[in-house]
C-alpha positions as CSV (number, residue, x, y, z in Angstrom):
1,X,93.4,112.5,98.2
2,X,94.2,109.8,96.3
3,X,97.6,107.6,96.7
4,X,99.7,106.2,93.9
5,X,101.5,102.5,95.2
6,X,104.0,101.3,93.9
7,X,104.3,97.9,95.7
8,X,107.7,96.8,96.8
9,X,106.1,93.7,97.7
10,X,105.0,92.8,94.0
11,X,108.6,93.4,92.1
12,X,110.0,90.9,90.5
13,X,111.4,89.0,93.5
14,X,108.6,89.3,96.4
15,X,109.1,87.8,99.1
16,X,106.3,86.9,101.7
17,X,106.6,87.2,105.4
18,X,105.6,84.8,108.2
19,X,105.2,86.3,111.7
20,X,106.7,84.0,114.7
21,X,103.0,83.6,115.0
22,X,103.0,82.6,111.6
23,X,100.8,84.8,109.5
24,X,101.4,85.2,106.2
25,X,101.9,88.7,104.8
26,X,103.6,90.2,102.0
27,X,106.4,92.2,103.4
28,X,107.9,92.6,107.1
29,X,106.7,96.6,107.6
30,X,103.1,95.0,107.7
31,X,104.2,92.4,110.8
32,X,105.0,95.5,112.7
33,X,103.2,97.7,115.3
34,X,100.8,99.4,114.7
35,X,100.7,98.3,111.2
36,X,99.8,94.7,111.9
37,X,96.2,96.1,113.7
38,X,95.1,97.0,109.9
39,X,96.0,93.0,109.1
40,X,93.9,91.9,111.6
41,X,91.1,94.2,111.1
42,X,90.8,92.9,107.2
43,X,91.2,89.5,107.9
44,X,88.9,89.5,110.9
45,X,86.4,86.9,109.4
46,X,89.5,84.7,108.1
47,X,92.4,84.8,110.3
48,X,93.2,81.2,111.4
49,X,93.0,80.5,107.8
50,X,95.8,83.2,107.0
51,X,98.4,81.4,109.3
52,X,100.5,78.5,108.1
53,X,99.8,76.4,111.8
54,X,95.9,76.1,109.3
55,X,97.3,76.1,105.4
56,X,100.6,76.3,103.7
57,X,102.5,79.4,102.1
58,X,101.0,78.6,98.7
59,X,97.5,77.9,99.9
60,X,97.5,81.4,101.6
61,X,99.2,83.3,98.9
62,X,97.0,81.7,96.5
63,X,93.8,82.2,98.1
64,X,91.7,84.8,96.5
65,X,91.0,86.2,99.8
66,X,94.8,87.3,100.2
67,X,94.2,90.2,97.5
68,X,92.4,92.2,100.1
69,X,95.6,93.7,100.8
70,X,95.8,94.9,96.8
71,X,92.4,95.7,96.2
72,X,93.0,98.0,98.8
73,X,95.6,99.5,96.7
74,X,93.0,101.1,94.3
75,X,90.6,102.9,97.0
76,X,91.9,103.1,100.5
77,X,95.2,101.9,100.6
78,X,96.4,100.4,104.0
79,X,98.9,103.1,105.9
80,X,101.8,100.4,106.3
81,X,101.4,100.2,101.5
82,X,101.2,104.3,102.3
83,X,103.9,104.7,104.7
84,X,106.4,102.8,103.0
85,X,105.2,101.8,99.0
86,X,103.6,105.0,98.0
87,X,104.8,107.6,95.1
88,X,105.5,110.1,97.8
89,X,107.8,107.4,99.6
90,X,109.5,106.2,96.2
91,X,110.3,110.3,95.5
92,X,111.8,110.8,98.9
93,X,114.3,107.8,98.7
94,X,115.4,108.7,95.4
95,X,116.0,112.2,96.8
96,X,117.9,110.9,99.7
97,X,119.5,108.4,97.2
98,X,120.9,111.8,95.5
99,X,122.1,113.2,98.3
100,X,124.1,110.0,99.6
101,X,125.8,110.1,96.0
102,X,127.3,113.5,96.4
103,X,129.2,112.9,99.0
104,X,130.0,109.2,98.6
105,X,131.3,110.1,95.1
């Protein structure tokens, strides 16, 4: 089944996140358990290098191996960009959006 995201975290104000470990990631739902297990698991060979105690923000977010997260995007996507950027997710809040409004109105 394939997964249409719609990245929150590449709008047109992203905003990256530092854990108070300080690794770099590109929203706060991925800094969270058991989210931040993926992370690890595709930065395994590059960790240290991903946390700004090694490089700064810029050097991270620039590094070419920081697009793992969005390549990821086109075949498997992570389940934090599923859980909280896909289609499905997008649908629902607008739904709930909708509902809110009825009744706020």
């Amino acid at each position: 089944m394939s997964v249409n995201i719609i990245p929150k975290c590449q709008s047109t104000d992203p905003a990256d996140y530092i854990t108070a470990e300080g690794f770099v990631m590109p929203c706060c739902w991925m800094g969270n358990q058991p989210f931040i297990k993926e992370y690890f698991k595709l930065f395994a060979d590059c960790l240290d290098e991903m946390s700004i105690h090694s490089r700064t923000l810029k050097e991270i977010t620039e590094d070419p191996r920081y697009q793992r997260i969005a390549e990821t995007w086109k075949t498997q996507p992570l389940e934090v960009c599923q859980k909280m950027c896909s289609q499905q997710k997008k649908e629902q809040a607008q739904g709930q959006d909708r509902y809110v409004n009825i009744f706020t109105n």
